[in-house]
Residue, then its C-alpha position, 0 to 999 in steps of 0.5 A: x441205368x444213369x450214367x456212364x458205362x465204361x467197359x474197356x474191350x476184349x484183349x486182343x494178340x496185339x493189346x497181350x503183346x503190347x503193340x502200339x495200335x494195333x486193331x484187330x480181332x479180340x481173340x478167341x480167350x477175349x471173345x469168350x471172355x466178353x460173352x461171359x458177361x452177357x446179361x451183367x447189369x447195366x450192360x442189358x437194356x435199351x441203353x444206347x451203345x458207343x465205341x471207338x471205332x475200332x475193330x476190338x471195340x466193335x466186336x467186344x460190342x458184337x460179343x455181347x449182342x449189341x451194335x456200337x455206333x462209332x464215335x471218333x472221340x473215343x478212338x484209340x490213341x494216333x501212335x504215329x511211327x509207333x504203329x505196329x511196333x512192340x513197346x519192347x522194340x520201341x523202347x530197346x530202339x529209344x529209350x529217351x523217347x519211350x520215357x518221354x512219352x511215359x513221363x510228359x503227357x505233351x510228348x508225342x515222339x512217335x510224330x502221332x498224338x500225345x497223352x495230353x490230347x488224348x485225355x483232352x478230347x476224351x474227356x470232352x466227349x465225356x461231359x457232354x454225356x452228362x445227362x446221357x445213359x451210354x455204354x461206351x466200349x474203348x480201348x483202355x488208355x481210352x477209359x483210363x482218360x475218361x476216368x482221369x477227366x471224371x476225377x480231375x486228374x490231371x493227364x500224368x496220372x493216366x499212366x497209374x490207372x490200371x485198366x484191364x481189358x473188359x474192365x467195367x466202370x460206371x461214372x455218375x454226374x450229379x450236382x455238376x461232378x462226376x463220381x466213380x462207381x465201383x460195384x460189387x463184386x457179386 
């Protein structure tokens, strides 16, 4: 395998009912869900596996047979405030902030991290796997920030890339850039 493997993890009760940073198991649809795709290609190998450190992440990993070795780069996003709230709630309570949050990628109303740092130390962790195989299994807004960085968009765009839970990219270096792979669907 070269490259990046991206695979966003097994969706979670707190990721369906879209609360801010919540971790926790992926539940059992989303397990099942990830051992179905057991034996995909590039997801088998000796190819080193990395995670955000999350539980979901951690156990997408395990769903497939594979230990992740936590890297904080990939960590998912500091909600600050937000934690453990509903996007519904929060965005009934302030709207203002929400839409800050949602237009101004420097904007962190909740007090954690903005959208802006996330992408920025995401895509650091990216290109220093240049020349490196990895699987890489991550929250979505995760993977939608190494995509952005891969593509040179810049951090507003993040909010128009749509990543479903286990949604698997591959992202190829060559000559210096990085390119996106969409495989087949067979």
């Amino acid at each position: 395998m070269s490259g990046v493997r991206l695979l966003a993890c097994a969706p979670t009760p707190a990721l369906r009912a879209a609360v801010f940073g919540s971790d926790g198991e992926p539940d059992e649809a989303g397990l099942r869900a990830a051992r179905s795709l057991a034996g995909r290609r590039g997801l088998n190998g000796d190819t080193p596996w990395v995670c955000g450190g999350s539980v979901a992440a951690a156990a997408t990993a395990r769903a497939l047979g594979r230990a992740a070795t936590s890297v904080p780069a990939l960590a998912d996003p500091d909600f600050g405030r937000w934690s453990g709230a509903a996007l519904e709630t929060v965005a009934a309570d302030d709207p203002a902030a929400v839409q800050a949050w949602l237009t101004d990628p420097g904007a962190a109303p909740h007090g954690g991290e903005s959208l802006a740092a996330v992408a920025a130390r995401v895509g650091a962790w990216l290109d220093g796997q240049a020349q490196r195989p990895v699987v890489a299994v991550a929250h979505p807004v995760v993977v939608r920030a190494a995509v952005a960085r891969a593509l040179e968009l810049p951090a507003a765009a993040l909010w128009r890339l749509d990543v479903a839970p286990l949604a698997l990219l591959r992202l190829t270096c060559r000559a210096g850039r990085w390119h996106l792979h969409l495989p087949t669907a067979a």
